[in-house]
N, C-alpha and C positions, 0 to 999 in steps of 0.2 A: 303535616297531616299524616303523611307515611308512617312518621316513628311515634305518632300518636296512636295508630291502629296499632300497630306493631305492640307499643310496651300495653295497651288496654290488652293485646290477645294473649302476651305473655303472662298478665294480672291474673285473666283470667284462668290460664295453663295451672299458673298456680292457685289459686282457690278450688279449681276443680281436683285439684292432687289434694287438699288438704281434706276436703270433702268425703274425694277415695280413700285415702286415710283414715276416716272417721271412721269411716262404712266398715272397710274391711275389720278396723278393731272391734267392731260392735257384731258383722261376722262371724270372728273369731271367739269372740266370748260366748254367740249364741251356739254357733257349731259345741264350745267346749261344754255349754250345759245342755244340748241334745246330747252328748251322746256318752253323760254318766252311767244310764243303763247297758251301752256296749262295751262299755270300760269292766262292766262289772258281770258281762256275762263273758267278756273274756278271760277273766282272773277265773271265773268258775269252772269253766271249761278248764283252763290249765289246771285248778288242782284237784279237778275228777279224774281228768289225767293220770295223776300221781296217785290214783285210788281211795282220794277220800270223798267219798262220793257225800257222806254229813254234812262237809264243810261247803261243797257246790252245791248242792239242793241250797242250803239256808241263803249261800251267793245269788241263785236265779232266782230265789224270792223277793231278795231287796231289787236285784233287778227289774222283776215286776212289778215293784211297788215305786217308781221311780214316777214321776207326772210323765215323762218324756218318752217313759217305755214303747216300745210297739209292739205289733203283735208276735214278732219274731219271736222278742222275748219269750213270751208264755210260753210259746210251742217250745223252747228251748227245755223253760222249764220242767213243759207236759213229757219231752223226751226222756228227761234225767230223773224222775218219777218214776215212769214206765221200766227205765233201767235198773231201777232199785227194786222195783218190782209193789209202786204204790199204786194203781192203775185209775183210784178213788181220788189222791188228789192231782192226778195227773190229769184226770177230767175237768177237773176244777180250775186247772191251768188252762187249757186247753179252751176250755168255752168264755177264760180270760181274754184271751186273741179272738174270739170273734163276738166279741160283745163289743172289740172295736174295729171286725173286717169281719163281715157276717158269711161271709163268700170263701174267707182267707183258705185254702184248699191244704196247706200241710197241718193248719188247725186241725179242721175237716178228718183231715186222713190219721192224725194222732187221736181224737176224738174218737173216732169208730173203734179204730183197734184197742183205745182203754173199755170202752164198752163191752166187745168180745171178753176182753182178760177177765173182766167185772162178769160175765155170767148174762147180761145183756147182748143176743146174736144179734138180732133181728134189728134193733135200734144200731147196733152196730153196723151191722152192711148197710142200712141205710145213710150212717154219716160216709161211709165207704165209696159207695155208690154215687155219691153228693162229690165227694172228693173226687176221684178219679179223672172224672174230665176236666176239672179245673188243674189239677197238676198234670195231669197228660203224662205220666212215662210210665214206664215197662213195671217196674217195681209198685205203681198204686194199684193200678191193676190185676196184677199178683196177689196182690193183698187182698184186693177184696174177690178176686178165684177163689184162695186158699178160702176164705171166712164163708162164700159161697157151698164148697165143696164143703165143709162141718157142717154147713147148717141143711144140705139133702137137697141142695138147688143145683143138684150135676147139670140138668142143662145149662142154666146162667153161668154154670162157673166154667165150662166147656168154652163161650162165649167169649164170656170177659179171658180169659186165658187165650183165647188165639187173639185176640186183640192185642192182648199184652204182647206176645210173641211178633206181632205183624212193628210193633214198637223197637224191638231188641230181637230180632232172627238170632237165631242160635242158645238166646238163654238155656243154660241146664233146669234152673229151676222151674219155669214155666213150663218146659217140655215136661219135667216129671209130677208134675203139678195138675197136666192136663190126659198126661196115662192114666196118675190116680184117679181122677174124673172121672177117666173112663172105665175105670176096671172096676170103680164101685156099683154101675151098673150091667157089669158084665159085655163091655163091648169091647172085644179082644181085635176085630180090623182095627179102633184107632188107639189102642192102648198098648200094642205091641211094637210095630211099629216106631213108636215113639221112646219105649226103652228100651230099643235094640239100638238106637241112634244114642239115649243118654249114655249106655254102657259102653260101647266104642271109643266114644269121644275122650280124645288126650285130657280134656279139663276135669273130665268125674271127678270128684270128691267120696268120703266114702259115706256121707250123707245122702246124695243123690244113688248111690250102689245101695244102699241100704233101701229107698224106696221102690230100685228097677226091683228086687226078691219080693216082694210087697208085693207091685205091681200082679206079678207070676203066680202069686200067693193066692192074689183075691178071684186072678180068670181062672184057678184050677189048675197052674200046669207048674204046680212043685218043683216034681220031678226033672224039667226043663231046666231051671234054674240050678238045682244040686248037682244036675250032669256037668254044669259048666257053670260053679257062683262064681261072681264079680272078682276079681282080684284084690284083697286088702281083708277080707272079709272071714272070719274063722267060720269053719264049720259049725261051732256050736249057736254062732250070732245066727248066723243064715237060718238055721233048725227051729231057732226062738221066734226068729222076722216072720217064719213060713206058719207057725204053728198060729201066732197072733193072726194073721192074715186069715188061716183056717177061719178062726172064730169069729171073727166080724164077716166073711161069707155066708157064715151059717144063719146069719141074722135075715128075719124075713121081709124087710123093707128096705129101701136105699137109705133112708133117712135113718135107721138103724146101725144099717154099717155105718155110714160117715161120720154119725154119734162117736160109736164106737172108733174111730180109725182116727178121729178127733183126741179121743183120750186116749189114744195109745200116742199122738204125737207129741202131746201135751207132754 
């Protein structure tokens, strides 16, 4: 009776291995046909790499055309659009992914900012808006500050930018992000402040140097800045940043300047 349980449980050890067998090959085959689409947004990826950005767009479209795609895909897509600088079918990618994840937040957040590119603000900060708390970090946020701060919502973008900041302490970008905010309404306590800290700071870039003379530009105090510009920066750059800055001042609404200070970033 013993060696009768015995060889039944061994029978069994083996039919349940050949079963697992089964399985995993059938595993294996279904893993291999999910994941034609990642196979093929990685090959695109490598050769946008290499700068053919032609040959990857036409890649992350078969990608998206894939039954197995997900939503990844699209936004990869909607990404490498946007980087070619098509922002029309980058939206079209883009509302690809959430035709099947209506929520999907980097959709969302490439969504908004193709709408900006496209001349669309306002539907744009709203996909922006939409996004941000589902992706939650320092950079969506920023995003939709900056698309705030163009479109004359200084307070919101004041808002959304210290949030952003409260995310990632120390960002340069947000800090100069949230001067700008401030100096398009003339509020020099939180604007100054703010680029006296981005100028100091070991990390400056000479992008962020470029917007503290901006910044100096917009509250009136030029001369401040030419007594002592940013380090990196020619006198004749400084002279041009201060002069643009004059002229979006002179503008008689906030929405005016940030029009304006919008197309001079553009």
């Amino acid at each position: 009776m013993r060696m009768r349980i015995v060889f039944m449980a061994v029978v069994a050890t083996v039919a349940l291995s050949s079963c697992q067998t089964a399985k995993t090959e059938k595993d294996a085959e279904a893993q291999s046909a999910s994941t034609q689409s990642d196979r093929l947004l990685k090959l695109a990826a490598d050769i946008e790499a290499r700068g053919e950005s032609g040959t990857a767009i036409a890649l992350y479209q078969r990608a998206t055309a894939m039954p197995d795609a997900k939503p990844v895909a699209f936004v990869k897509a909607g990404e490498a659009y946007m980087r070619a600088g098509y922002p029309a079918e980058a939206q079209k990618a883009y509302r690809g992914a959430l035709a099947k994840a209506p929520n999907d937040g980097p959709a969302l957040l490439g969504l908004g900012s193709a709408m900006i590119d496209s001349g669309d603000v306002e539907a744009g900060i709203r996909a922006l808006a939409q996004a941000a708390p589902i992706v939650n970090t320092s950079r969506a946020y920023n995003r939709l500050g900056v698309a705030q701060i163009f479109a004359g919502q200084v307070e919101e973008a004041q808002a959304t930018l210290a949030h952003a900041l409260t995310l990632e302490p120390g960002d340069l970008d947000i800090q100069t992000n949230m001067a700008l905010a401030a100096a398009l309404e003339g509020n020099s306590a939180t604007a100054l402040p703010l680029v006296q800290r981005v100028a100091s700071a070991p990390g400056a870039q000479l992008h962020h140097k470029r917007n503290v003379v901006v910044v100096y530009g917009l509250l009136g105090q030029a001369e401040q800045v030419r007594a002592a510009p940013p380090t990196g920066l020619t006198t004749k750059e400084v002279n041009t940043l201060l002069a643009n800055a004059k002229s979006i001042r002179g503008k008689a609404t906030i929405k005016a300047r940030a029009k304006a200070l919008g197309s001079i970033s553009a």
